[in-house]
C-alpha positions in Angstrom: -3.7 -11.2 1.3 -6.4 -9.6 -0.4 -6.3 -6.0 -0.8 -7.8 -3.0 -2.0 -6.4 -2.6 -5.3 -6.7 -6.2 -6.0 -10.1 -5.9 -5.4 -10.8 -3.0 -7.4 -8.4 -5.0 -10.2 -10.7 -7.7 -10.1 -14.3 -5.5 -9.8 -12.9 -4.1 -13.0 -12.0 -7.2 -15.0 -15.8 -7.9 -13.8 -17.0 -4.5 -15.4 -18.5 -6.3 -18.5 -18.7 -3.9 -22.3 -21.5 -5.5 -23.5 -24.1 -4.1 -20.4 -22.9 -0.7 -22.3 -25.0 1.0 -25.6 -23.3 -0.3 -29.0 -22.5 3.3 -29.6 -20.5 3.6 -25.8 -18.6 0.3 -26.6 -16.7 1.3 -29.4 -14.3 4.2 -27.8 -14.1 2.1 -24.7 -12.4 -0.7 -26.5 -9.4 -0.9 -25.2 -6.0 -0.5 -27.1 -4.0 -4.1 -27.7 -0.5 -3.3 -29.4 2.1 -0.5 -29.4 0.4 1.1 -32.7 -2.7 1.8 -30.9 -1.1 3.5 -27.5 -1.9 7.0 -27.3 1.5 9.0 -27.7 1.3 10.1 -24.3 1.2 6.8 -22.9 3.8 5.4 -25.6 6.3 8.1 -24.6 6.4 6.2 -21.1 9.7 4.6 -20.7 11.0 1.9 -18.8 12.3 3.1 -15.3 13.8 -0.2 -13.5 17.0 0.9 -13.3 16.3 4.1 -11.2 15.1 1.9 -8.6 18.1 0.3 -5.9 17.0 -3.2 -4.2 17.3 -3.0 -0.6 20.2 -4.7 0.5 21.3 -7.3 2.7 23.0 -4.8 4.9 20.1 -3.2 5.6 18.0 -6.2 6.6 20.8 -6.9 9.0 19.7 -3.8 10.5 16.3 -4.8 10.5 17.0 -7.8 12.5 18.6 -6.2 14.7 16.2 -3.9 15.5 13.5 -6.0 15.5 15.1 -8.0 18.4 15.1 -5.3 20.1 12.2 -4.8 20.2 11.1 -8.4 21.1 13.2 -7.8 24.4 11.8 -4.8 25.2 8.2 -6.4 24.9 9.0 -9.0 26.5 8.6 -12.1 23.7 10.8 -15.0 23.1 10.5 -15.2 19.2 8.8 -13.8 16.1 7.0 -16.1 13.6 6.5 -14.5 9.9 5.0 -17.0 7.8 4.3 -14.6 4.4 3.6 -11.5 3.2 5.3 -8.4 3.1 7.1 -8.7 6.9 8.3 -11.9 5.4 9.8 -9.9 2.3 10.7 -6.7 4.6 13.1 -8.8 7.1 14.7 -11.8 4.8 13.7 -10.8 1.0 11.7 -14.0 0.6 8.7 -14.2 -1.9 6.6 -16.7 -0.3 3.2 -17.3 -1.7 0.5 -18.2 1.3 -1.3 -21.8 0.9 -2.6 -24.0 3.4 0.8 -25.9 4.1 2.4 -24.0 6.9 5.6 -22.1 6.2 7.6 -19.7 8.5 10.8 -17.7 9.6 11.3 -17.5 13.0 13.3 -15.0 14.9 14.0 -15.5 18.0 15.4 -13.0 20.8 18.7 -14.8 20.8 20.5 -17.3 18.5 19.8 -17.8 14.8 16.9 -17.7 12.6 15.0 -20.3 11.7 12.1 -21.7 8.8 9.7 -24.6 9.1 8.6 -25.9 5.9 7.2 -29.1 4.0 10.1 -31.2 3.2 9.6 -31.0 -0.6 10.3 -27.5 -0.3 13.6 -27.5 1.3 15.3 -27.6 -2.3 13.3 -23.9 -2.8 14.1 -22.6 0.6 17.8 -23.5 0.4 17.8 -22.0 -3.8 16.7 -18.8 -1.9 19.0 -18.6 0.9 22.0 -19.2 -1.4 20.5 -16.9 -4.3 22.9 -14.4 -5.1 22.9 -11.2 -4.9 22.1 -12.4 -0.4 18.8 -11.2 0.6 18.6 -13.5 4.0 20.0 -12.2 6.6 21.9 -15.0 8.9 21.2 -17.3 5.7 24.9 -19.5 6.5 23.2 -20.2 10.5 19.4 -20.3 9.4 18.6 -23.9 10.3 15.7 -25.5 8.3 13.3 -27.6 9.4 11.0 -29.6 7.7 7.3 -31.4 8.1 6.3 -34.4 6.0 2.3 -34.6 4.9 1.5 -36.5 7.7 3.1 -34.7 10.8 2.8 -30.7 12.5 4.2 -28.4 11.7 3.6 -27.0 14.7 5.0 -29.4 17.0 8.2 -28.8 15.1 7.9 -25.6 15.2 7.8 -25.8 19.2 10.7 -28.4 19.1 12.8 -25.6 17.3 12.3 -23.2 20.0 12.9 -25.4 22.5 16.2 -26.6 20.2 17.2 -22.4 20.4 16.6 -22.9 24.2 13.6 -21.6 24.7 11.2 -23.5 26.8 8.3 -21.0 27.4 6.9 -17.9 26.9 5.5 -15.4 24.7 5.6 -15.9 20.8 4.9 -13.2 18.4 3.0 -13.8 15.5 2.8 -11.5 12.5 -0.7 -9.8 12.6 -1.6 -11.2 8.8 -1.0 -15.1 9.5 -3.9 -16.4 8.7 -6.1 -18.5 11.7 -5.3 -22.1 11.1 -1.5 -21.3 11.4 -1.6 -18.7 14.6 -4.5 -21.5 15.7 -1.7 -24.0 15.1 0.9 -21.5 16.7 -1.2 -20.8 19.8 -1.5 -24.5 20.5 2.1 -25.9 19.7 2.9 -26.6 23.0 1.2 -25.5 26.5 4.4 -23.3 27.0 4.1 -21.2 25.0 1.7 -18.4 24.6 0.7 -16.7 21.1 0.4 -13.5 21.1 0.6 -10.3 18.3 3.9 -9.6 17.0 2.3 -6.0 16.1 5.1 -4.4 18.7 7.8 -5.5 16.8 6.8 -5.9 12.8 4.7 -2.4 13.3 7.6 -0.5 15.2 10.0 -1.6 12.6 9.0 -0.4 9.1 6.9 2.5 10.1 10.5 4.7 9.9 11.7 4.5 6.8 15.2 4.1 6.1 16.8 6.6 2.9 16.8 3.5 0.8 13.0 3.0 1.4 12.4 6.3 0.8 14.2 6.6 -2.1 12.1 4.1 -3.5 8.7 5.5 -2.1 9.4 8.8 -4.3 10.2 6.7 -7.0 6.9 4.6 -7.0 5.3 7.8 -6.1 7.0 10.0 -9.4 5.8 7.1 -11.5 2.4 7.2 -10.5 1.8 10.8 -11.2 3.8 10.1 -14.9 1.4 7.6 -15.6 -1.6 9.6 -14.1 -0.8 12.6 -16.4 -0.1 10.5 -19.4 -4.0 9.1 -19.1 -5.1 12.5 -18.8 -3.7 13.9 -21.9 -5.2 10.6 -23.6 -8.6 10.8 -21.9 -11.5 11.6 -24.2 -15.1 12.3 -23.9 -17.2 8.5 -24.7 -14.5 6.8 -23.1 -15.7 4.1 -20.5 -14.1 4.1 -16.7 -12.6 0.7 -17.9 -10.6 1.3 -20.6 -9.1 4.5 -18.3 -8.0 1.7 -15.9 -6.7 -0.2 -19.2 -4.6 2.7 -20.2 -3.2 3.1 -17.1 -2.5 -0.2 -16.3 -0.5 -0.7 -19.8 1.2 2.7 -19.1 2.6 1.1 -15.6 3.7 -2.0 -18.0 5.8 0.5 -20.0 7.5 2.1 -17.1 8.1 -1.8 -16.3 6.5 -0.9 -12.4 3.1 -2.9 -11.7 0.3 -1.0 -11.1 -3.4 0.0 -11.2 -6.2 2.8 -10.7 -9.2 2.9 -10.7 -11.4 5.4 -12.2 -15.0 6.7 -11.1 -17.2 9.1 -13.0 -19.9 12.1 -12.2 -22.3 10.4 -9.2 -19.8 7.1 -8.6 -17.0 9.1 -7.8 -18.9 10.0 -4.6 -18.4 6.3 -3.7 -14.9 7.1 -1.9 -13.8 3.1 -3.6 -16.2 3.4 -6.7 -18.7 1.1 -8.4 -18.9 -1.9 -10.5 -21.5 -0.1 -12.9 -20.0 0.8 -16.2 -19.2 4.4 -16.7 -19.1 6.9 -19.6 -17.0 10.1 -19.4 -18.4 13.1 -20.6 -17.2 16.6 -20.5 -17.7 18.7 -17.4 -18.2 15.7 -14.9 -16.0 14.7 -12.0 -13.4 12.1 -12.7 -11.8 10.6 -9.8 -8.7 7.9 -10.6 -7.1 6.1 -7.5 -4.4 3.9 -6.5 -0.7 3.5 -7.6 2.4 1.0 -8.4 4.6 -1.0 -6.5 8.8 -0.3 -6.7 11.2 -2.8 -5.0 8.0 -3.7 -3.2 7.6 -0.3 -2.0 3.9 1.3 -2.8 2.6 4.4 -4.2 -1.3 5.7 -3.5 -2.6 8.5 -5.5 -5.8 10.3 -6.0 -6.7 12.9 -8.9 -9.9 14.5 -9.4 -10.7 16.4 -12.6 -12.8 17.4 -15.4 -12.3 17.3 -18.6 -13.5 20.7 -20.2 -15.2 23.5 -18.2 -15.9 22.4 -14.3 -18.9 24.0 -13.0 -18.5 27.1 -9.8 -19.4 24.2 -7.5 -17.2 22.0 -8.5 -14.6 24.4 -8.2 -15.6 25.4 -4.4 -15.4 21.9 -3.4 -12.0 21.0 -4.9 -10.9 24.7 -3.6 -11.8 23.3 0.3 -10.4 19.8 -0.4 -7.1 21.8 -1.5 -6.9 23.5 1.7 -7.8 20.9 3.9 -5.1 18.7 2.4 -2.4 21.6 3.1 -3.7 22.2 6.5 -3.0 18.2 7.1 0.4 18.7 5.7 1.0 21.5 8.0 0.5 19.7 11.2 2.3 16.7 10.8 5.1 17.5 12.5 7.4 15.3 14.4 6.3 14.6 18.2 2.7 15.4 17.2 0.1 12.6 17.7 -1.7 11.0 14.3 -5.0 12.1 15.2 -4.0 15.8 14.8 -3.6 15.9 11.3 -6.8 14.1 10.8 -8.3 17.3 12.7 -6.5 19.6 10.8 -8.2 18.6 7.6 -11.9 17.7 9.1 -11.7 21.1 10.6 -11.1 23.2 7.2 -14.3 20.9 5.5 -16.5 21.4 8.9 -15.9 25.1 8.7 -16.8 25.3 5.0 -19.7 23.5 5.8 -19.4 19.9 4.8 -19.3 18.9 8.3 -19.8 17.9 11.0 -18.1 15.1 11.3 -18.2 12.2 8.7 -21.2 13.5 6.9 -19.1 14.3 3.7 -15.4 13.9 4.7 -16.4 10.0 5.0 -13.1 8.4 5.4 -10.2 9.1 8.3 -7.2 11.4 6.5 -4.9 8.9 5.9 -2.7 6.0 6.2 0.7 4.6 7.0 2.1 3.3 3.7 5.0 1.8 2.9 5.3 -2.1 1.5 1.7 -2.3 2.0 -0.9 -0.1 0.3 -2.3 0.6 4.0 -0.3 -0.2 7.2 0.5 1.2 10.4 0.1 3.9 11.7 -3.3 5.4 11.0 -3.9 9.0 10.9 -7.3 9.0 12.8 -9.3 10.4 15.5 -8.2 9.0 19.0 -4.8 7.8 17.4 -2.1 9.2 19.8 0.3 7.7 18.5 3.1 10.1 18.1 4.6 11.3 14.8 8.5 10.3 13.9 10.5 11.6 11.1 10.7 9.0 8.5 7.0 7.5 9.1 5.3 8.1 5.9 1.4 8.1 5.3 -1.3 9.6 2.6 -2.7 12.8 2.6 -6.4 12.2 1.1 -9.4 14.2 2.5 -12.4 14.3 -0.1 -15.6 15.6 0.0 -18.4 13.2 -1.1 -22.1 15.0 -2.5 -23.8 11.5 -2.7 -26.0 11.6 -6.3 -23.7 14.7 -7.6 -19.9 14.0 -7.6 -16.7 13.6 -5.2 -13.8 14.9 -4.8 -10.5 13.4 -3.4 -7.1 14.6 -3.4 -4.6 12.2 -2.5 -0.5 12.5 -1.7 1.9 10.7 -0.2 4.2 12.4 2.0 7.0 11.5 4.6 7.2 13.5 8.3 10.8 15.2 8.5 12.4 16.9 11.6 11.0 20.2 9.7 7.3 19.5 9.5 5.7 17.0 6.4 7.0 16.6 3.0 5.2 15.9 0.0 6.5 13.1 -2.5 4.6 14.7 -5.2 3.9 18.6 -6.4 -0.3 19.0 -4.8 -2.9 19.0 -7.9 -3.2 22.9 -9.0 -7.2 22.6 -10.0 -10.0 20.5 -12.0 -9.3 21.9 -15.1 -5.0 21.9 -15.0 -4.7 18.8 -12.8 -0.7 18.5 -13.8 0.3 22.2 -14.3 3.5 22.9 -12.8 3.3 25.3 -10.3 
């Protein structure tokens, strides 16, 4: 599945040097063995063994849970066919091609995964792979489609095999539409429908163990971040910042990315392809973050390097606040929408308002094994806050032709109001001070 950052990976890559002056070209070249790293991006150390794998307890519990929740809405099975609900429930990388491949949960009895038949040998390597990551893996049947038959039919004989005749099916919301095509019309029995409810419900509370690895992807990010920032220098292109950073994430042995927008593009809340040159005194905006265990981590900095101007200042000042006041009212029991309000309110009253004229973008996101994912903190979302949901905190204000400025935390909603993973950015000119 596509996403942001691998789009913004790939718009990079696609960011060609040679469109740049001779003169710009040279500092932009980007480093290519240990002897050129910057010492504060060669200090970086690898961090793999802070981070604790899920285990197959856990997804136990995630089971579980999730058939709960299929009774209580009232569906017969779940079909996950891959993605990060396939890796959130049984552990299993599965990359996404056009041959049909699922696990199926149903309400009662055992789990279940249709796939070709030349992949049985990988399936059954997984489900005996040790340490366990498939829950049910000694009862998960597996049944397989040659070239020339559907997979759907099968998959509708293995319901029926589990003793289910009709009913509702859920399908994960990212299956792509030849398969919940395929799903919907596996037998006239059965009706396809989202399996939102249940995939949504289940990993927007985080567990300990999630969020023990959220503040670890979350730590790293900000490491890296402030490692680029004591290596930035003025003649530097936007692209070999993203270089830097993305070697820096190597070294910490976490995969990751950011990218970085300058001056007027970093008014484009997702940037521009067009080469950019840093110069003293300009916005720079980086954005994004690393994955842990599979667990995400989305941050946003905006600085200078040098002197930032009194307007600069002012704007990052009501950013600041309005990222607080969003903080502030994410408390437990209150809907998403309200800390969305909290922040648009402190950038209305400073006068960047109303609405979406400069704040462009809702306030934030669920995040968790997905960069973006439910719930959303939006206008009209009423969908009440738990403790253990965690989301971004990132209003900006964007001056199209002059410069942007986003602040961006992750932060996890506790009994006693929202907590932070990381320290909030001081100012444009001391982005990393400790407070």
């Amino acid at each position: 599945m596509p996403t942001r950052r691998s789009f913004l990976l790939a718009a990079s890559a696609a960011a060609v040097a040679p469109s740049l002056p001779l003169q710009a070209q040279r500092p932009s070249a980007s480093p290519s063995s240990e002897a050129t790293l910057p010492p504060a991006i060669a200090a970086l150390t690898d961090r793999r063994k802070e981070a604790v794998p899920i285990t197959l307890e856990e997804r136990e519990h995630r089971v579980e849970r999730a058939r709960e929740l299929l009774a209580k809405n009232k569906l017969e099975a779940l079909v996950i066919c891959t993605g990060s609900s396939l890796l959130y429930f049984t552990g299993l990388r599965w990359g996404q091609s056009e041959r049909f491949f699922a696990w199926v949960l149903p309400v009662k009895g055992s789990p279940f995964v249709v796939c070709p038949v030349f992949e049985e040998g990988r399936v059954r390597e997984r489900m005996e792979a040790k340490p366990a990551t498939l829950p049910q893996a000694s009862v998960t049947r597996v049944y397989t489609w040659n070239e020339d038959e559907s997979p759907y039919t099968l998959l509708a004989r293995a319901l029926k095999d589990t003793g289910l005749s009709t009913g509702k099916i859920g399908v994960e919301e990212r299956t792509q539409f030849a398969f919940a095509d395929g799903i919907a019309h596996a037998s006239p029995s059965f009706t396809a429908v989202s399996g939102t409810p249940v995939t949504a419900s289940c990993r927007a509370v985080k567990s300990s163990a999630e969020l023990a690895l959220m503040r670890l992807a979350n730590d790293n990010t900000l490491k890296v971040y402030e490692a680029a920032w004591k290596s930035l220098e003025p003649g530097m292109t936007n692209r070999h910042v993203s270089d830097l950073i993305s070697l820096a994430y190597n070294r910490t042995g976490f995969p990751g990315f950011a990218s970085c927008q300058v001056a007027e593009y970093s008014a484009l809340p997702h940037g521009s392809l067009q080469p950019q040159i840093i110069r003293e005194g300009q916005i720079i905006l980086l954005d994004d973050g690393c994955t842990v265990e599979g667990y995400q981590s989305d941050i946003s900095r905006s600085f200078v390097l040098g002197k930032a101007t009194d307007k600069q200042k002012q704007v990052f000042d009501i950013v600041h606040k309005a990222q607080s006041a969003a903080l502030a009212a994410g408390k437990a029991g209150a809907p998403c929408h309200a800390v969305d309000d909290a922040a648009r309110k402190v950038i209305t009253d400073a006068g960047y308002g109303p609405d979406y004229k400069h704040f462009t973008h809702r306030l934030g996101h669920g995040i968790g094994m997905d960069g973006h994912e439910w719930p959303y903190l939006v206008r009209g979302n009423n969908t009440a806050l738990e403790p253990g949901m965690t989301f971004s905190d990132e209003p900006g204000i964007y001056i199209v032709g002059e410069f942007g400025i986003r602040l961006e935390d992750d932060w996890v909603v506790t009994l006693g109001g929202g907590e932070m993973f990381t320290p909030q950015s001081p100012s444009l000119e001391a982005p990393f001070a400790k407070a």
